[in-house]
Kinemage of the C-alpha trace (Angstrom):
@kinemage 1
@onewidth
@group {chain A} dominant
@subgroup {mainchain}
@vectorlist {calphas} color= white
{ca unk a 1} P 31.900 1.825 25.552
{ca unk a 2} L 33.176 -0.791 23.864
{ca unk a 3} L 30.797 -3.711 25.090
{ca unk a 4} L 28.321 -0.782 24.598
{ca unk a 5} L 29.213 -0.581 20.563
{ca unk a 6} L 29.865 -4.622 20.396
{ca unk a 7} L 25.800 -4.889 21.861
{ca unk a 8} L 24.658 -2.133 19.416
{ca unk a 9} L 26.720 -3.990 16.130
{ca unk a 10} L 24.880 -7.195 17.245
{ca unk a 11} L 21.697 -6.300 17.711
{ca unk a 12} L 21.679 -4.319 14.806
{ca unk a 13} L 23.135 -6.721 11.812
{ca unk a 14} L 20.633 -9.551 13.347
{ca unk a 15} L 17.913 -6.819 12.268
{ca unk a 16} L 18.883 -5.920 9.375
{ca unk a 17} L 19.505 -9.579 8.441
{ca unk a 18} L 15.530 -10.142 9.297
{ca unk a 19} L 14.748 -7.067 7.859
{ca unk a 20} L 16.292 -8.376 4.168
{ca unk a 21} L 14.388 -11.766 5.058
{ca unk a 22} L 11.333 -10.394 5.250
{ca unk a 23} L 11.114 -7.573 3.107
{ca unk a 24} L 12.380 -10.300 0.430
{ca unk a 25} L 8.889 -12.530 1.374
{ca unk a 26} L 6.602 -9.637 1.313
{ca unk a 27} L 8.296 -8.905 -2.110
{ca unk a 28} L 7.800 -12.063 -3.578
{ca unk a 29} L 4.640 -11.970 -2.747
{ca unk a 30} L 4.274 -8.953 -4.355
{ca unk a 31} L 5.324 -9.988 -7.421
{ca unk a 32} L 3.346 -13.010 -7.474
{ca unk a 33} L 0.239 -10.827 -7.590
{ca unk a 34} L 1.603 -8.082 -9.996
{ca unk a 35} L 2.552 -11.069 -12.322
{ca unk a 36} L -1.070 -12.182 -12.038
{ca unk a 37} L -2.250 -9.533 -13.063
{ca unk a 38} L -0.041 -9.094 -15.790
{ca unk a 39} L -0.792 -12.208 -17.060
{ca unk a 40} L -4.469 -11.571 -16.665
{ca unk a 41} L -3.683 -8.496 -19.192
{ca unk a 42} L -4.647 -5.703 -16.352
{ca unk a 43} L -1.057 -4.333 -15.883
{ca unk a 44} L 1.261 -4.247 -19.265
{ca unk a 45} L 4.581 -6.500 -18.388
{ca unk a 46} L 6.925 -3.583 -18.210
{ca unk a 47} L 5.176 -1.683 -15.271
{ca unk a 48} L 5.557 -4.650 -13.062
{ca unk a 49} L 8.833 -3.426 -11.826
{ca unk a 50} L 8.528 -0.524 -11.129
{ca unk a 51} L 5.276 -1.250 -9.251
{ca unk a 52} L 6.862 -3.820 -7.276
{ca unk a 53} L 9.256 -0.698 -6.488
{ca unk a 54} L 6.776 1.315 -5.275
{ca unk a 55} L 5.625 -1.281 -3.140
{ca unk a 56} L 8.594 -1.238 -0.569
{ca unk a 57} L 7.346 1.449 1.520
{ca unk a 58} L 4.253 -0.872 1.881
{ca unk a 59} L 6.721 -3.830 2.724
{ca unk a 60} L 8.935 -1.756 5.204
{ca unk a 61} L 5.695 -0.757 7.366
{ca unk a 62} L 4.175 -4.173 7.254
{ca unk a 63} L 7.641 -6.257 8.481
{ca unk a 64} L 9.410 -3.423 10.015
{ca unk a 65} L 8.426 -3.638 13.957
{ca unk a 66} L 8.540 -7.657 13.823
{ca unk a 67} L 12.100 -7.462 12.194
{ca unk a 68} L 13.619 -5.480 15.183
{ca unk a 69} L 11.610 -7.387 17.600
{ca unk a 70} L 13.574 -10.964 16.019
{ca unk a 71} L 16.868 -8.870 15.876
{ca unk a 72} L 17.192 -8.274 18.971
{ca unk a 73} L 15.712 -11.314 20.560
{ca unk a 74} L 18.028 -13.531 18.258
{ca unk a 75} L 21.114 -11.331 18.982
{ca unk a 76} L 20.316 -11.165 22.954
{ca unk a 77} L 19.237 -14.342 22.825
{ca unk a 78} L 22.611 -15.693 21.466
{ca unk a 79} L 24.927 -13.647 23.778
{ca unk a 80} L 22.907 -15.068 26.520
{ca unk a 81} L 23.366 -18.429 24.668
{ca unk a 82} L 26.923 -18.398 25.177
{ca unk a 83} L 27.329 -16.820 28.287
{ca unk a 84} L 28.365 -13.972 26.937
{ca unk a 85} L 25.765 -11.011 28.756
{ca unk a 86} L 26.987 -13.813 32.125
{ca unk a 87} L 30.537 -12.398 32.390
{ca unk a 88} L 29.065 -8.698 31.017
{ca unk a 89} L 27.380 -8.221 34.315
{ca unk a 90} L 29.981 -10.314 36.273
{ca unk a 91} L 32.607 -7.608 34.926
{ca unk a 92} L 30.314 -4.733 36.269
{ca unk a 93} L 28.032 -3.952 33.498
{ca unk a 94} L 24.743 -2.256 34.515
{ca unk a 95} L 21.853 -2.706 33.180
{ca unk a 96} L 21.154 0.695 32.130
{ca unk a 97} L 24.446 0.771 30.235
{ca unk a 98} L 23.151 -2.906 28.728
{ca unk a 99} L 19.534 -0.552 28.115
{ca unk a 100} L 21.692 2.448 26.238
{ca unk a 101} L 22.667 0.816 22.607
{ca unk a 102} L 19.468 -0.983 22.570
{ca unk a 103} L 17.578 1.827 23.342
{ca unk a 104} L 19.386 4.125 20.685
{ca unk a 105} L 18.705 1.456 17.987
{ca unk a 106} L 15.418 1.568 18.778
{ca unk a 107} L 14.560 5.112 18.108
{ca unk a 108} L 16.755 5.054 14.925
{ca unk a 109} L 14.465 2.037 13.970
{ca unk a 110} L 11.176 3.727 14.897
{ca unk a 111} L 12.357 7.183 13.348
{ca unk a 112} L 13.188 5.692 10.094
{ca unk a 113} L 9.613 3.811 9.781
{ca unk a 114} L 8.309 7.229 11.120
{ca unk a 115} L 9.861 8.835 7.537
{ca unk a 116} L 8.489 6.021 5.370
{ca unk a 117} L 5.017 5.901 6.948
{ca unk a 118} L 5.299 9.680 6.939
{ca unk a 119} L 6.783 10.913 3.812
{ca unk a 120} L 8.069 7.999 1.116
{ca unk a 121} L 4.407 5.900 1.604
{ca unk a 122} L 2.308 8.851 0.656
{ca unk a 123} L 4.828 9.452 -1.890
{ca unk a 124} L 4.525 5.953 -3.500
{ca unk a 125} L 1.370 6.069 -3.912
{ca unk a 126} L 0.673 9.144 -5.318
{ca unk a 127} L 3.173 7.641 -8.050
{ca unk a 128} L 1.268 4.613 -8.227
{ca unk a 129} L -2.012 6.351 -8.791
{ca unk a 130} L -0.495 8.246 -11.207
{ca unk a 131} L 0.958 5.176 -12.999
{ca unk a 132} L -1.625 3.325 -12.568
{ca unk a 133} L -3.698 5.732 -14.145
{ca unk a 134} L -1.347 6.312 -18.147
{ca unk a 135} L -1.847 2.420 -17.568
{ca unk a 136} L -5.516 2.520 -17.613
{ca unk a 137} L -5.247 4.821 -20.217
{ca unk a 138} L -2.850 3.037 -22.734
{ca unk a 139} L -5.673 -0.233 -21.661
{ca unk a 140} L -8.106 1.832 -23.513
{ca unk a 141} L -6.738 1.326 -26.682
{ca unk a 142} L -5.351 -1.798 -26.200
{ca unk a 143} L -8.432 -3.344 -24.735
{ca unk a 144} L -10.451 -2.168 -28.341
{ca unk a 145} L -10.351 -5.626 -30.293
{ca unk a 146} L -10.662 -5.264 -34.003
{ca unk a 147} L -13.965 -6.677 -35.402
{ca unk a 148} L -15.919 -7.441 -32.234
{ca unk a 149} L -18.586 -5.409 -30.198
{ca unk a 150} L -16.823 -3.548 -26.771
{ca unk a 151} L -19.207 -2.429 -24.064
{ca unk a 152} L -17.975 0.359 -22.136
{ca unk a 153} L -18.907 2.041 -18.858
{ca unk a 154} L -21.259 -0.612 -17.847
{ca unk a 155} L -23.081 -1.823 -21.331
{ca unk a 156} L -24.251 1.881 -21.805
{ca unk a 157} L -21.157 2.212 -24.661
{ca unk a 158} L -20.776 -0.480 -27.397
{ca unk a 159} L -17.559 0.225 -29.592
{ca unk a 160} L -16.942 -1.443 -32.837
{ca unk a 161} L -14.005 -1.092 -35.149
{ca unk a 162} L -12.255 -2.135 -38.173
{ca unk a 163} L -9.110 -1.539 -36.976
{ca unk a 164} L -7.088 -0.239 -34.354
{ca unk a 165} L -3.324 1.295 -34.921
{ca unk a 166} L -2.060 0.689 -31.282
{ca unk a 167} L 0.425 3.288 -31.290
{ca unk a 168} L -1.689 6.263 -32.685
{ca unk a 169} L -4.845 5.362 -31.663
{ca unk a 170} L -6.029 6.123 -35.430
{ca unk a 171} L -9.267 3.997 -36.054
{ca unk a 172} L -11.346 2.878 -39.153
{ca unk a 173} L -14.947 1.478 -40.018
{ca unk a 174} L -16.114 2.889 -36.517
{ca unk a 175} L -19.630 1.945 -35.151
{ca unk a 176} L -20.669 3.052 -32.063
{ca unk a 177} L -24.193 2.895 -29.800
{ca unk a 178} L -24.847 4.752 -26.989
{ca unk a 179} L -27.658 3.750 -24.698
{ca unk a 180} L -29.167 6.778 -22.306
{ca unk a 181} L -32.218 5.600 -20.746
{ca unk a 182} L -34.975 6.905 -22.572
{ca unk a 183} L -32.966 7.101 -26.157
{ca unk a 184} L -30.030 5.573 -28.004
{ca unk a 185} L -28.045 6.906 -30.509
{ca unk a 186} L -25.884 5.052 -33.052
{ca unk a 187} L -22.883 6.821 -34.804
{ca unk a 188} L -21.204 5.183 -37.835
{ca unk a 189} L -17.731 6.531 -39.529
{ca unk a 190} L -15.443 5.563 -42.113
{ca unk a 191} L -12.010 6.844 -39.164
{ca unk a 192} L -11.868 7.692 -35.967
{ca unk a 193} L -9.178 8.290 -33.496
{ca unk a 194} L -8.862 7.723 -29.476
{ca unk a 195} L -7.004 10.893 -27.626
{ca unk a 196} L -6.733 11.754 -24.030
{ca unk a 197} L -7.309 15.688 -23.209
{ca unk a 198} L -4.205 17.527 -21.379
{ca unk a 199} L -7.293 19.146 -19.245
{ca unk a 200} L -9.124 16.915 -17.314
{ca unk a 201} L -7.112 13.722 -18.809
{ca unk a 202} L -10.240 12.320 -19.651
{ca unk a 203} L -9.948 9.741 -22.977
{ca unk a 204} L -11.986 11.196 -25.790
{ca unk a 205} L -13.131 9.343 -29.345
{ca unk a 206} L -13.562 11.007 -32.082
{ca unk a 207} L -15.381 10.561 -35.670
{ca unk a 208} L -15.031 12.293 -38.755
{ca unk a 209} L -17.110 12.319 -41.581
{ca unk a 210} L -20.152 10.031 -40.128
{ca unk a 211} L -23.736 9.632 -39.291
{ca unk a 212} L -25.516 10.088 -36.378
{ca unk a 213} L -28.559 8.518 -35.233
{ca unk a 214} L -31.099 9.507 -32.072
{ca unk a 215} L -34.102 7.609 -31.286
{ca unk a 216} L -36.418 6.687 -28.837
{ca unk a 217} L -36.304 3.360 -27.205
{ca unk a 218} L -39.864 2.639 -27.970
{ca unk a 219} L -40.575 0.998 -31.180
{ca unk a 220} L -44.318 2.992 -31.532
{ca unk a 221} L -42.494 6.345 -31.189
{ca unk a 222} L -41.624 8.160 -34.796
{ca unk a 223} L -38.894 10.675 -32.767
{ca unk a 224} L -36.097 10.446 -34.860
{ca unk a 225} L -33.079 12.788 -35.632
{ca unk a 226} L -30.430 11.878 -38.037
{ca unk a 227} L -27.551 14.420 -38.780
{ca unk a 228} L -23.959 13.911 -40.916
{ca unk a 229} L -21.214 15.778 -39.686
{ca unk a 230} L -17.610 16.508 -39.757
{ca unk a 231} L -16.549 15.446 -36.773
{ca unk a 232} L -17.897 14.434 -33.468
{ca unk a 233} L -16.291 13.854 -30.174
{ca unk a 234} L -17.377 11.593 -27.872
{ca unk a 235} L -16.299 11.489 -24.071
{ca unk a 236} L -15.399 8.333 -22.973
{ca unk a 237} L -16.087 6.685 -19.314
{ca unk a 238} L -12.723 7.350 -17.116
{ca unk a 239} L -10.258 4.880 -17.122
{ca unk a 240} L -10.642 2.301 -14.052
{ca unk a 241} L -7.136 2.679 -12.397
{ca unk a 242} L -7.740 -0.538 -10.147
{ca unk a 243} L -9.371 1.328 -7.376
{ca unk a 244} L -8.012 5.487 -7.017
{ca unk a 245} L -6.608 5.689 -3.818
{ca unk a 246} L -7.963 8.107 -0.910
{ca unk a 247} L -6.933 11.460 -0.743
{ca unk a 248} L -5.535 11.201 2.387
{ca unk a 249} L -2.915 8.819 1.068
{ca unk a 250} L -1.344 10.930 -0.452
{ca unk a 251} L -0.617 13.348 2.660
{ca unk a 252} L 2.078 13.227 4.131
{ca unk a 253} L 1.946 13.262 7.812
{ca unk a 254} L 2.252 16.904 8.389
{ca unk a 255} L -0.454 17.532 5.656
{ca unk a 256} L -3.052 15.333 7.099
{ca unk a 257} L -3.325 17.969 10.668
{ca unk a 258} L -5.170 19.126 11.525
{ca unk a 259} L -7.394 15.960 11.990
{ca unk a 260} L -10.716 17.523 11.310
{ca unk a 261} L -12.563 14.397 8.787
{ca unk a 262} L -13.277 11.087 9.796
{ca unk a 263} L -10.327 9.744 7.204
{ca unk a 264} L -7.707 12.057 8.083
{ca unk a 265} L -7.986 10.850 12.240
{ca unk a 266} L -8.057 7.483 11.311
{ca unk a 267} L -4.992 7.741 8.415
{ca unk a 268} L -3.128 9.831 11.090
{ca unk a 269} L -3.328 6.579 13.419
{ca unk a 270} L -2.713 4.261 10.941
{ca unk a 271} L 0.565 6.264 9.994
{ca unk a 272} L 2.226 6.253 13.625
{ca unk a 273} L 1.011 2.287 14.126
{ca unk a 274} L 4.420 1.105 13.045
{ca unk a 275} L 6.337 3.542 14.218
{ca unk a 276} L 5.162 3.010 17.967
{ca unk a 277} L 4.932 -0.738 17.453
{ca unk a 278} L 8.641 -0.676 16.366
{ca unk a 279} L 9.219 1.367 19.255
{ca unk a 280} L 7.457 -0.949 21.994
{ca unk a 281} L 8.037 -4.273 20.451
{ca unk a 282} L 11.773 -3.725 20.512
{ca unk a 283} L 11.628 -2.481 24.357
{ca unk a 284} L 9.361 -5.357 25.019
{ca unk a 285} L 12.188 -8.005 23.120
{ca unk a 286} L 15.409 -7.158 26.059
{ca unk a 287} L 12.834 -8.554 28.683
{ca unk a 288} L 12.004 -11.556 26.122
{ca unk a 289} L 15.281 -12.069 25.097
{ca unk a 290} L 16.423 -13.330 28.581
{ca unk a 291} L 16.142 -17.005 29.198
{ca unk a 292} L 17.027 -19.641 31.254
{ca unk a 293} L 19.663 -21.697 31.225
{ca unk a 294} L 19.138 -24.449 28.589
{ca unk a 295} L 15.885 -22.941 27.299
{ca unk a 296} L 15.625 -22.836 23.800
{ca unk a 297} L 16.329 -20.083 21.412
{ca unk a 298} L 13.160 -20.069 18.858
{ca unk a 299} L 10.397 -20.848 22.115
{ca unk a 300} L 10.854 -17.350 22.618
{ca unk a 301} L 10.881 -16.056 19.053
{ca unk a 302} L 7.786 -18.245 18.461
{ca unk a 303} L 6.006 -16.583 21.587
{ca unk a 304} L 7.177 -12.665 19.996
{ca unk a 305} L 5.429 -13.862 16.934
{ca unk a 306} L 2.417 -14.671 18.534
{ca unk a 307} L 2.329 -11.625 20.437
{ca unk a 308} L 2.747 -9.242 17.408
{ca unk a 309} L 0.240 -11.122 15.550
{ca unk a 310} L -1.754 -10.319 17.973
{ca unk a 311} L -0.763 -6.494 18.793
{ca unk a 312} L -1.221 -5.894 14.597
{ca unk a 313} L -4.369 -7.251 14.391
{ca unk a 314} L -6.163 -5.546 17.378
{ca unk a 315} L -4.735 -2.608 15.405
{ca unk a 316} L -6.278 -3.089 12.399
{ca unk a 317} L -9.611 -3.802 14.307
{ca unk a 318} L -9.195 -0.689 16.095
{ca unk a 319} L -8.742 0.818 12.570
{ca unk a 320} L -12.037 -0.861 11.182
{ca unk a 321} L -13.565 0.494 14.532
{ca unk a 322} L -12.993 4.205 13.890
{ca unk a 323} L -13.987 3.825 9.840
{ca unk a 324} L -17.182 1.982 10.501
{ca unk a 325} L -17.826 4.577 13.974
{ca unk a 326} L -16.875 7.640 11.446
{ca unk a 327} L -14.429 8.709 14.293
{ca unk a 328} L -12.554 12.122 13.752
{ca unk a 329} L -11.684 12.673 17.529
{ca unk a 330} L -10.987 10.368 20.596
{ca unk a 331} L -8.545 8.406 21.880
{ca unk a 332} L -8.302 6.285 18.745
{ca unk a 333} L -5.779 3.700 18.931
{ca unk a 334} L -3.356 4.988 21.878
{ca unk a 335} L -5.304 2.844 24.534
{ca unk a 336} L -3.674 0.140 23.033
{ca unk a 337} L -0.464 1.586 22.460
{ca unk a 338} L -0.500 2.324 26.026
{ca unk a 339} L -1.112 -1.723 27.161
{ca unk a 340} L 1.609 -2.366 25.096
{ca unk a 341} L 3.527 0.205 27.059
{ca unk a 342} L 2.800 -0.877 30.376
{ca unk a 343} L 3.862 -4.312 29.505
{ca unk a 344} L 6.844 -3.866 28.191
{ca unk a 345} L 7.882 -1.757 30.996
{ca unk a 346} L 7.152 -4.031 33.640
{ca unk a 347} L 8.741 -6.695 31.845
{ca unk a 348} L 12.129 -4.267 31.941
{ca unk a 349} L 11.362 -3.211 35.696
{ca unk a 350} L 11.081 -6.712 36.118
{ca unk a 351} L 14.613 -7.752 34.454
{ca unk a 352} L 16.285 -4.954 35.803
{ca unk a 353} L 15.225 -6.196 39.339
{ca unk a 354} L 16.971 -9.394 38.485
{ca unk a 355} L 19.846 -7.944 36.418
């Protein structure tokens, strides 16, 4: 029991330690391109952080598998290094007792990338839709400049204004021309005011006190209706929230059975990818792990690293597989899984042969 607990301590501060590492790079990188975009005026400065927040669910399942599969082929690795696992077995370990810690680290690993992929991804990013959508919204009024022309929802809305109180939304000197195929129409008014609706939370503008004018787009045609009025609400184009996310998403992975569209069957795969990869890449790493005497530490990391790149991306073309096939039934991705799966255990069958 106690060489059983020392293994399990090992194996699981070197993956935690990668864990930090790499969840820190897929930060940063994260940042980078929230800053960008920040800077490019898309995202106000003050939602970066809590974006980047957001975003560790997304960082978790991307580094997750390949952080176990490094912690426990640099903690193996370095009790092998100094002879350590040598007088383990010379004092009557077994190899299934060796197996045990490992094995019970790996299922906490793969359960707790089960609950992220599961339950706090869809989570985050129905919060990020959400967010990203009052940001959209506040970029409507922000994006209106003060004396220049703004076309809206594809040149069919032009906006002019006078002014623009940012916090209130309260405009003045308001021109606006609206271009619907066959006619246009051009409102003028002394104020307006931009307002989102608690319905549909669709932004609205509206004029008081102006003109309206309706005309054909033909310069031959005499059709023409002009009207005052009190006030007149216009419904604006819907905010661009940088691309809404699917609805599936936002399931969680009990919500997305049963798997009867297209994007639910491939979103249910795509959800128990890391968990399974977490689960066979750290089975796969004991095998690895073992080396020969005076055989270098990082060959071996270097040849895990090749071998998840390689394991993620026929995942992701097995992914682009089912969207482009429209697959809602099949084996799906499992095939795979199940290479992965005989490898690793022939590897192990293999070591424990030896052990």
């Amino acid at each position: 029991m106690i060489l059983q607990r020392y293994l399990l301590r090992e194996t699981s501060a070197a993956s935690l330690m990668s864990l930090l590492v790499f969840v820190g790079v897929m930060l940063a990188l994260f940042l980078a391109e929230l800053l960008g975009d920040a800077a490019q005026g898309l995202l106000p400065a003050a939602s970066v952080l809590r974006l980047l927040v957001l975003r560790l669910p997304e960082a978790l399942l991307m580094v997750g598998p390949l952080a176990l599969m490094v912690g426990v082929l640099m903690a193996i690795g370095r009790l092998g290094e100094t002879s350590e696992l040598a007088v383990q077995r010379a004092a009557g370990l077994s190899f299934e007792a060796m197996l045990r810690p490992l094995l019970l680290l790996i299922l906490v690993w793969a359960g707790g990338l089960l609950l992220v992929s599961g339950w706090l991804a869809p989570a985050a990013v129905a919060r990020t839709g959400d967010l990203m959508a009052d940001v959209a919204r506040q970029a409507l009024v922000s994006g209106l400049k003060a004396g220049q022309f703004d076309r809206l929802d594809s040149g069919r809305l032009t906006v002019y204004v006078g002014s623009v109180d940012r916090q209130t939304g309260e405009l003045t000197d308001v021109f606006v021309h609206l271009f619907d195929g066959e006619e246009s129409e051009v409102l003028t008014a002394p104020s307006g005011r931009l307002w989102i609706d608690a319905d549909d939370q669709r932004p609205y503008l509206s004029l008081y006190q102006g003109h309206q004018l309706r005309h054909v787009n033909r310069l031959d045609s005499p059709r023409r209706r002009s009207i005052a009025f009190e006030r007149n609400d216009i419904r604006l184009p819907a905010p661009d929230s940088g691309g809404a996310a699917d609805q599936e998403l936002r399931l969680s992975l009990s919500q997305l059975r049963p798997l009867d569209t297209a994007g639910r069957f491939r979103e249910w795969h795509w959800r128990l990818a890391a968990p399974v990869a977490a689960l066979l890449l750290g089975l796969l790493a004991v095998p690895l792990a073992q080396r020969a005497p005076r055989q270098g530490r990082f060959g071996v990391i270097v040849l895990a690293l090749g071998l998840y790149l390689v394991y993620t991306n026929l995942v992701h073309a097995g992914l682009v597989l089912i969207e482009r096939r429209d697959l809602a039934s099949g084996p799906g991705l499992w095939p795979l899984h199940a290479l992965i799966a005989l490898l690793a255990a022939g590897l192990l069958f293999r070591h424990w042969r030896r052990w």
